[in-house]
C-alpha positions as CSV (number, residue, x, y, z in Angstrom):
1,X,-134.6,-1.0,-83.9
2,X,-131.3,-3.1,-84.5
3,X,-129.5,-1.0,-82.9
4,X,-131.4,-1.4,-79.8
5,X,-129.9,-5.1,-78.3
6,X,-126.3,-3.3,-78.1
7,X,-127.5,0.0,-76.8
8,X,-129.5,-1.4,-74.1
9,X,-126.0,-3.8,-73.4
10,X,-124.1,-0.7,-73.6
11,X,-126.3,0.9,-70.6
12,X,-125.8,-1.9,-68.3
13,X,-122.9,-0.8,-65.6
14,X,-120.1,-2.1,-66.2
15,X,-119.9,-4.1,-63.0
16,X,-123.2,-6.0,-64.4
17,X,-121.8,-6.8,-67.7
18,X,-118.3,-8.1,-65.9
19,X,-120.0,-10.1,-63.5
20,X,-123.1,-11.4,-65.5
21,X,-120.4,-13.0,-68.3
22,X,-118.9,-15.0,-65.6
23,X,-121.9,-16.1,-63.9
24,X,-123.1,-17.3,-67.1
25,X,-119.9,-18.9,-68.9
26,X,-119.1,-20.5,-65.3
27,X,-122.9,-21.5,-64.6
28,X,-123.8,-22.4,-68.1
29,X,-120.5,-24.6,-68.8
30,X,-121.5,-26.3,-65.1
31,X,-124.6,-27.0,-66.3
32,X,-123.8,-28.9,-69.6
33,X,-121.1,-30.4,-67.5
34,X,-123.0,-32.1,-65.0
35,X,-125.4,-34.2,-67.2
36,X,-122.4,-35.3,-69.7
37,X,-120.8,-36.4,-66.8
38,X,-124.0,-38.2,-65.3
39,X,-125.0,-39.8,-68.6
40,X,-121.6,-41.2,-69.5
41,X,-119.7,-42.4,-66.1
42,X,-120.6,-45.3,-63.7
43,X,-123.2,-43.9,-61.5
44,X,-122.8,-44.7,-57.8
45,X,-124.9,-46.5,-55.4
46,X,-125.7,-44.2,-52.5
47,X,-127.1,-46.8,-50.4
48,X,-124.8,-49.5,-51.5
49,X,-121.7,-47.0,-49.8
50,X,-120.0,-48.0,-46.5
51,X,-121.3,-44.2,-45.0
52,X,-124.2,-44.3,-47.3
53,X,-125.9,-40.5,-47.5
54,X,-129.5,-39.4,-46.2
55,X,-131.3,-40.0,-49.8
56,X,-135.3,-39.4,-50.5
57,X,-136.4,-40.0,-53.8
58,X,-139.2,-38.6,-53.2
59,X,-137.9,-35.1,-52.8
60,X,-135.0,-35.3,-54.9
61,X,-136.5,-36.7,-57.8
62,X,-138.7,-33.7,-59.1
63,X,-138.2,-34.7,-62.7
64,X,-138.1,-37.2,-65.5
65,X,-136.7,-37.1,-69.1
66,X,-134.3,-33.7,-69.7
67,X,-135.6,-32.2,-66.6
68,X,-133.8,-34.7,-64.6
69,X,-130.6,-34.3,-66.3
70,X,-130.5,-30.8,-65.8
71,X,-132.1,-30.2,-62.3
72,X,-132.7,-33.4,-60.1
73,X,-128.4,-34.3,-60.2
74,X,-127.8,-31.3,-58.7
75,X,-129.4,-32.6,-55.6
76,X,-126.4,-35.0,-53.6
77,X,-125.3,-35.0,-49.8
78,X,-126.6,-32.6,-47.7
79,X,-128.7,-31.2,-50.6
80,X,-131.5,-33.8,-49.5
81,X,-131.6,-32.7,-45.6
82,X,-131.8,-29.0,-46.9
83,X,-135.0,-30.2,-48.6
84,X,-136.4,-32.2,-45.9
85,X,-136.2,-29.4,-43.8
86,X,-137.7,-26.7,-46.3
87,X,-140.5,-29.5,-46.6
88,X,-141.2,-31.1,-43.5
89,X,-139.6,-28.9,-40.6
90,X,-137.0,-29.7,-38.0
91,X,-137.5,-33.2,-35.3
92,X,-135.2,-33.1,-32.6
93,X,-134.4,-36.5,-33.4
94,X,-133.2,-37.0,-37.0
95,X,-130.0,-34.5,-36.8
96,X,-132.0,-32.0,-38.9
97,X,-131.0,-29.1,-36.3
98,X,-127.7,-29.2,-37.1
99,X,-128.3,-27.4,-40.7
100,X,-129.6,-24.0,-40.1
101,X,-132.8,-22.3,-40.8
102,X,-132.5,-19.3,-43.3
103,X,-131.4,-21.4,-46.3
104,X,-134.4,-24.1,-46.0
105,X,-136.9,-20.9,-45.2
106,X,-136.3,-19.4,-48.1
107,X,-136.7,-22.9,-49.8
108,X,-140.0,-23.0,-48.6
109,X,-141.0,-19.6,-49.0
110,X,-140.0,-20.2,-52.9
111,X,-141.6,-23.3,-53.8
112,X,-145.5,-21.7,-54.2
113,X,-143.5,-19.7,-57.5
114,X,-142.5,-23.1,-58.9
115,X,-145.5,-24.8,-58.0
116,X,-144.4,-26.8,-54.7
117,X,-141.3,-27.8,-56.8
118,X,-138.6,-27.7,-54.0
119,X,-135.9,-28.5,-56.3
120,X,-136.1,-25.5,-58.9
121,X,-136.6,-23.6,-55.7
122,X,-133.3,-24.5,-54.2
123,X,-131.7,-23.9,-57.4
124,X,-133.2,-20.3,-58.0
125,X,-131.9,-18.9,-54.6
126,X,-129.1,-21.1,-55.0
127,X,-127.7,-19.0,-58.2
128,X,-129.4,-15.6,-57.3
129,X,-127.1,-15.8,-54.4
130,X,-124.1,-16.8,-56.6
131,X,-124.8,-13.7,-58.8
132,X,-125.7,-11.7,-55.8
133,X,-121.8,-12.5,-54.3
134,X,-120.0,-12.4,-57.6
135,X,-121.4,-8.9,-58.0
136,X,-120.7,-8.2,-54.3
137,X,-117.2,-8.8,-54.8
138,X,-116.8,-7.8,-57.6
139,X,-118.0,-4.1,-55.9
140,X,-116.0,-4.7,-52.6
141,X,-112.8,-5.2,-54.4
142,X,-113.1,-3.1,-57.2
143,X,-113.4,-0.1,-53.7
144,X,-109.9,-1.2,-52.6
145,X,-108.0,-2.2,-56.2
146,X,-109.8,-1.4,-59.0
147,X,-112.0,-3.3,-61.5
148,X,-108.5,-5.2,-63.3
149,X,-107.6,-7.3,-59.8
150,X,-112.1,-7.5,-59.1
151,X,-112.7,-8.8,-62.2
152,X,-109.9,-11.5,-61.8
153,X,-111.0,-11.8,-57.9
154,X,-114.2,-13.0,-58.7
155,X,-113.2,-15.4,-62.0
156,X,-111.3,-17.2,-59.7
157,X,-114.0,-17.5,-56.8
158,X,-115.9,-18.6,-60.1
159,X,-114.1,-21.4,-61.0
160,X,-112.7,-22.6,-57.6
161,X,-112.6,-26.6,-57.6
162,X,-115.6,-26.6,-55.1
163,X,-117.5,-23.4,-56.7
164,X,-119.9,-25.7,-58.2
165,X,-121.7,-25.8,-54.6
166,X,-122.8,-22.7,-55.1
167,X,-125.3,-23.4,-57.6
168,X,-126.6,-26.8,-56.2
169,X,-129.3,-27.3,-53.5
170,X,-126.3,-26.3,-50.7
171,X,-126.3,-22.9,-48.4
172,X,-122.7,-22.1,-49.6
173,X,-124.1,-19.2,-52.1
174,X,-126.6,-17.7,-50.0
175,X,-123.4,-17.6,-46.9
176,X,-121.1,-16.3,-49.0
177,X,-123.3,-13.8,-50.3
178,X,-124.5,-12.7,-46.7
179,X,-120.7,-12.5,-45.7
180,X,-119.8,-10.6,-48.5
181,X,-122.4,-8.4,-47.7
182,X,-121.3,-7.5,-44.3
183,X,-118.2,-6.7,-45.0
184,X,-118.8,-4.6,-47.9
185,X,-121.0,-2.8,-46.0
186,X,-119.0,-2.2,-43.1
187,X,-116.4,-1.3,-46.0
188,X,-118.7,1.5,-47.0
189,X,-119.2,2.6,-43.0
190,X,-123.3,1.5,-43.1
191,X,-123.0,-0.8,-39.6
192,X,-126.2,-1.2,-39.4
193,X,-126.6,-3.3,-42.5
194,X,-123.3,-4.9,-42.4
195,X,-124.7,-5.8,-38.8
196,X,-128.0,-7.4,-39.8
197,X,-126.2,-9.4,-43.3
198,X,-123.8,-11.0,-40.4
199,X,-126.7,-11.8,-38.2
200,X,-128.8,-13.8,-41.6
201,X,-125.0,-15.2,-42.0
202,X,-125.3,-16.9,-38.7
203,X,-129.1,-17.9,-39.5
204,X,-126.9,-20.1,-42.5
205,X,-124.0,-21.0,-40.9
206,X,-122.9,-21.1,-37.8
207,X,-119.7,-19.9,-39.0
208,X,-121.0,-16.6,-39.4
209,X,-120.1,-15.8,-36.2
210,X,-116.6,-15.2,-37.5
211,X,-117.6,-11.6,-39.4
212,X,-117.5,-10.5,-35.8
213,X,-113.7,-10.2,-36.2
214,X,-113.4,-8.3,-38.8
215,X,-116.3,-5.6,-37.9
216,X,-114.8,-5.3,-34.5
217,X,-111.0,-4.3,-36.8
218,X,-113.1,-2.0,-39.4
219,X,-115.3,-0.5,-36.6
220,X,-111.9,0.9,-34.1
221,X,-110.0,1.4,-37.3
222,X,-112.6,4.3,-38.4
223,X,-112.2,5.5,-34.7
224,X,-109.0,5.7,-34.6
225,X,-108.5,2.3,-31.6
226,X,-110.1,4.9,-29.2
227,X,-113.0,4.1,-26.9
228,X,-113.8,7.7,-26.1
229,X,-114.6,8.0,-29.9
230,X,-116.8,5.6,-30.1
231,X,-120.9,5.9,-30.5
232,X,-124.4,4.0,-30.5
233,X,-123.7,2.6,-33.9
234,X,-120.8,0.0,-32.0
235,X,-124.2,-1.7,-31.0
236,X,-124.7,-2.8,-34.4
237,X,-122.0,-5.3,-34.1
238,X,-124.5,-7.0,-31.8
239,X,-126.7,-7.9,-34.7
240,X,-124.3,-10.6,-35.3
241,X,-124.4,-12.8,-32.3
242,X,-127.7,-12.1,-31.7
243,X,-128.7,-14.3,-35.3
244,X,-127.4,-17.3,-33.1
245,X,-129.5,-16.2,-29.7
246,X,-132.8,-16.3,-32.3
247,X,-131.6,-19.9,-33.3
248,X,-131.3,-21.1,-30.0
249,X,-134.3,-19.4,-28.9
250,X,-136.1,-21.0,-31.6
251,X,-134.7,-24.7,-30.5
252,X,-135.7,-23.6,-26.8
253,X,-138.7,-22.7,-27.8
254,X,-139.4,-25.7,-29.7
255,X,-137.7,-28.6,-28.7
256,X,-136.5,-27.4,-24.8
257,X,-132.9,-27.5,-26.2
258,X,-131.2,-24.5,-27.4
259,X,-127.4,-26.6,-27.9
260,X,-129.4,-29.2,-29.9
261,X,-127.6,-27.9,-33.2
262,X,-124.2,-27.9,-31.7
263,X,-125.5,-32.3,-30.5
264,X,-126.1,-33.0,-33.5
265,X,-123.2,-32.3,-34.9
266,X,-122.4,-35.7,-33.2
267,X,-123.9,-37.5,-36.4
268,X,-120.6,-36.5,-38.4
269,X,-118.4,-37.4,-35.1
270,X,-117.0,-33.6,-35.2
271,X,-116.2,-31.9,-32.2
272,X,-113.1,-29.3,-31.0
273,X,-110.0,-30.7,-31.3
274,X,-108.1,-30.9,-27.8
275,X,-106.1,-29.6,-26.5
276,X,-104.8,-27.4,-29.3
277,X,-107.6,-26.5,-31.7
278,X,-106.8,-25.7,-35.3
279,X,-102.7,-27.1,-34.2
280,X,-104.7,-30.7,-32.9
281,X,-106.8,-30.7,-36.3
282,X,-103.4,-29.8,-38.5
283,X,-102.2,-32.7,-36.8
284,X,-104.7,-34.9,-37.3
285,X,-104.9,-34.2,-41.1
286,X,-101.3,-34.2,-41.9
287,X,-101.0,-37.9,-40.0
288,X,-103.6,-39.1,-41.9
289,X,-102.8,-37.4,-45.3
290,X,-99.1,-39.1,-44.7
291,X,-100.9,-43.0,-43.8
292,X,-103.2,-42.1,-47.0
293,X,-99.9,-41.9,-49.0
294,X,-98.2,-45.0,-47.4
295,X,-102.1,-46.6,-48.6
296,X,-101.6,-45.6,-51.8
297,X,-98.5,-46.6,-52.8
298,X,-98.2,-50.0,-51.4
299,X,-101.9,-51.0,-53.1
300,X,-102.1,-52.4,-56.6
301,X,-105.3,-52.3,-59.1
302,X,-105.7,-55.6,-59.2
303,X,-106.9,-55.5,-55.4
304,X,-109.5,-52.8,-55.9
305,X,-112.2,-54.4,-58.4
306,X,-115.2,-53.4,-56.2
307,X,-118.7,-52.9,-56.9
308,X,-118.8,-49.3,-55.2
309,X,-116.3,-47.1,-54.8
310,X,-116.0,-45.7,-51.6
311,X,-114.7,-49.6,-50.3
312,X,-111.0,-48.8,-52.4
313,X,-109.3,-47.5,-49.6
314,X,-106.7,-45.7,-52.3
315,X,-109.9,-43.2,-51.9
316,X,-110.1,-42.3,-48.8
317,X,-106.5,-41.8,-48.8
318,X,-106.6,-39.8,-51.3
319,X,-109.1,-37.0,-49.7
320,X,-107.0,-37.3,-47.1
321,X,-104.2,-35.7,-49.4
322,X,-106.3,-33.1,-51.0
323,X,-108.2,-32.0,-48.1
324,X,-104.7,-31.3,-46.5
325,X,-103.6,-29.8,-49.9
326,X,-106.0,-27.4,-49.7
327,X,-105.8,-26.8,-45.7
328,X,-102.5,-25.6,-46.2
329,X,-102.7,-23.8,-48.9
330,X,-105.7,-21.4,-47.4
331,X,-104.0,-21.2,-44.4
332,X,-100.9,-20.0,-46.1
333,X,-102.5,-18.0,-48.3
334,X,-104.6,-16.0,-45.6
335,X,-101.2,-15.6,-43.6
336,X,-99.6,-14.1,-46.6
337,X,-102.5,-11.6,-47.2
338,X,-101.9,-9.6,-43.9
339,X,-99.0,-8.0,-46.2
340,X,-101.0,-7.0,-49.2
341,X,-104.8,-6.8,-47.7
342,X,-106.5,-4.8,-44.9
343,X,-106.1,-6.5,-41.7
344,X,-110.0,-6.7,-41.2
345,X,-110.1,-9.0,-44.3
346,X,-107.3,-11.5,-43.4
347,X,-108.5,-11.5,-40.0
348,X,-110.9,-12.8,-41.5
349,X,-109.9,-15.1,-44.1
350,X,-107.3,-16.8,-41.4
351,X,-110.3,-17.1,-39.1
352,X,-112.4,-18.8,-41.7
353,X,-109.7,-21.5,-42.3
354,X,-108.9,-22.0,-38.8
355,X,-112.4,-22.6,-37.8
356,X,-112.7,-26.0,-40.0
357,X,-108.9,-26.8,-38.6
358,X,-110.3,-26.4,-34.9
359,X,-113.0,-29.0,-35.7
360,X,-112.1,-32.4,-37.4
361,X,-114.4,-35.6,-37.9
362,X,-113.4,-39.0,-36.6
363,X,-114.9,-40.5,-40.1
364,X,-112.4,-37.7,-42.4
365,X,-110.1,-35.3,-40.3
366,X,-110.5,-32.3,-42.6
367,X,-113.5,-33.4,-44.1
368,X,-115.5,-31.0,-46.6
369,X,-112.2,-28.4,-45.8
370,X,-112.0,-28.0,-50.0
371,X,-116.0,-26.8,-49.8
372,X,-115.4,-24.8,-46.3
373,X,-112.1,-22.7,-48.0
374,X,-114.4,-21.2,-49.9
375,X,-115.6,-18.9,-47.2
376,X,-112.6,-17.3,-47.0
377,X,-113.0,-15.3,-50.0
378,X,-110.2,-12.6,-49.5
379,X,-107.6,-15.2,-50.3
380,X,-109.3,-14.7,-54.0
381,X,-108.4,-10.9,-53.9
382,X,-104.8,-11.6,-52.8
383,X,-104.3,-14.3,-55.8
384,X,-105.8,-11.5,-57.9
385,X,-103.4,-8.9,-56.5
386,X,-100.3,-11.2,-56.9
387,X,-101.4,-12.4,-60.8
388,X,-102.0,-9.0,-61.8
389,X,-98.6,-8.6,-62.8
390,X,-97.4,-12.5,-62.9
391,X,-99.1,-14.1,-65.7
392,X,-97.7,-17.3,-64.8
393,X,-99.9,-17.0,-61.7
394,X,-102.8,-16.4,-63.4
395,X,-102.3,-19.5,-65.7
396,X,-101.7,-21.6,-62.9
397,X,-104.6,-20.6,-61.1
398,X,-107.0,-20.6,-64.0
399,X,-105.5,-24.5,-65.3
400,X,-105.5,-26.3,-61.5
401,X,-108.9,-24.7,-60.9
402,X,-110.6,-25.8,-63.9
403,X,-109.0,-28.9,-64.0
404,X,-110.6,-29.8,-60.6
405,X,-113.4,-28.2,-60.9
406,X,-114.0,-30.5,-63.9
407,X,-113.3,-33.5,-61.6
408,X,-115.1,-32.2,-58.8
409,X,-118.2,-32.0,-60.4
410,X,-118.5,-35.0,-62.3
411,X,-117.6,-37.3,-58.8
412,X,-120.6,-34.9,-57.3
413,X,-123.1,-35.8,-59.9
414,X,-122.3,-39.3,-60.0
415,X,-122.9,-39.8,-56.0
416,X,-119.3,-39.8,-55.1
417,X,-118.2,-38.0,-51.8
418,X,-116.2,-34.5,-53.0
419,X,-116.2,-32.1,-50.0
């Protein structure tokens, strides 16, 4: 009998044990985080703010005492449509339709297990998703460059400065876990299900439509880029689209509008930037990054004593910079990884950065870009790659991403904008 704890440890695959001690230290430190953060910094105001958030008390507030600490904080920004939604449905009036359907589904699909609580719901799929990707790509890399650079992969997709979406009430775990998915699939030649994980991508974002790229490169790559070797299987690819043509239909079906999720997109004043796309939205964000400098260092403290914090306009200025920061470096990044990756996967990653570049608000022009990087995972496996040998990369990697993780987190809790 005592030696039965480590012998049933030691017959866990190794890939579990890697990725279930990083979910855990990650998640768990996250977790005690977050309330020490709430209970000791100035809380925020959410209606108070000049672009004050959708807030319901009634759904976000499942708890009192310890439960709220632990559960109810992780439920900020979009968090609150998500459970609005999984609650109440979709109106074609309220903007609703522009978050889509799979996430809230399985919201409300959960909640009967933890009796009508939508919160814990949320939270559950929210980190079996997480797990579900780390151990995805932990498998995906580990095909291509071994369990060393996977292991490293995934610690830093574990602590990236925005990771902490992926265990709140947001869709970023269950997309990321669909997209990892798909391509791991199609990395293992099974089209068919990396065709039907892209299509439940779409069904969560609509940036899913992007794993179109790289199936297309991985499908002619195992044909040899020849049409006469092609076969019925190439229909699979189809799967992908078609998630958004069930979406529409749905809005069709239901409202008489199947663009009504691409209108309400109006609510956050995005649209495509003209005439250039991602080069217009570049532009954009570097302009306002440089003005967001000029704000900052011309302003002085004793200007800024206000009573909530999204009037210092030193803050504002200063997403400007980081949003840009991390704009670049992504985009970078998923350049520099067609020389060390397979094509498919930068395709991919370059796509996935270009995308939020191609689409700028009027309120933020890169807003949310450090939560929407983090859909280009393969960047992850080229840091991983490069640090393998270059500790210095490694340190750097680990101390900046922890560093703002840390920061991240606690301005999240606390009702102040992040991404």
């Amino acid at each position: 009998m005592p030696g039965r704890g480590p012998r049933l440890l030691r017959d866990i695959p190794d890939s579990w044990r890697q990725v279930g001690l990083i979910f855990l230290i990650t998640r768990g430190a996250l977790f005690l985080l977050a309330p020490l953060a709430y209970l000791t910094l100035p809380k925020i105001d959410p209606g108070a703010q000049d672009f004050p958030p959708f807030v319901s008390h009634q759904l976000t507030d499942a708890f009192s005492g310890a439960g709220h600490y632990l559960f109810d904080i992780w439920v900020r920004w979009d968090s609150v449509w998500y459970l609005l939604i999984a609650g109440f449905g979709y109106s074609p009036t309220d903007n609703s339709t522009a978050f889509f359907p799979l996430y809230p589904l399985l919201i409300a699909v959960a909640r009967p297990l933890f009796l009508g609580n939508g919160v814990l719901a949320g939270l559950f799929i929210s980190l079996a998703a997480c797990l579900g990707a780390f151990y995805l790509f932990y498998r995906f890399v580990e095909i291509d460059f071994g369990d060393s650079v996977a292991r490293r992969a995934v610690l830093y997709l574990a602590i990236f400065p925005t990771s902490f979406f992926l265990q709140s009430i947001y869709s970023e775990s269950l997309f990321l876990f669909l997209t990892i998915g798909c391509l791991y699939a199609a990395r293992r030649q099974d089209f068919l299900i990396a065709g039907l994980c892209g299509a439940l991508a779409v069904l969560t974002r609509s940036a899913g439509l992007l794993l179109v790229i790289p199936l297309v490169i991985m499908y002619f790559q195992k044909r040899g880029w020849s049409w006469r070797r092609t076969r019925w299987d190439l229909l699979f690819l189809l799967l992908v689209p078609m998630g958004l043509g069930a979406w529409m239909l749905y809005l069709y079906i239901r409202f008489g509008d199947p663009w009504l999720f691409s209108s309400a997109q109006d609510n956050w004043l995005r649209g495509f930037a003209l005439p250039f796309g991602p080069l217009e939205g570049l532009r954009q964000g570097v302009k306002a990054a440089w003005n967001g400098m000029g704000t900052i260092l011309a302003a002085g403290d004793r200007e800024f004593y206000l009573p909530v914090a999204d009037r210092d306009p030193r803050l504002w200025a200063t997403y400007d910079i980081l949003n840009l920061g991390f704009a670049l470096s992504f985009l970078a990044l998923a350049i520099a990884s067609f020389w060390r990756l397979p094509k498919a996967y930068a395709a991919y990653a370059l796509a996935a950065v270009l995308l939020p570049l191609s689409f700028p608000s009027a309120y933020v022009p890169l807003l949310s870009m450090p939560r929407f990087v983090l859909a280009a995972f393969p960047v992850f496996m080229l840091l991983a790659l490069w640090s393998e040998r270059r500790r210095w990369i490694d340190l750097t990697v680990i101390v900046i991403s922890l560093v703002f993780l840390g920061l991240f987190t606690a301005k999240f809790v606390t009702w102040t904008w992040v991404a």
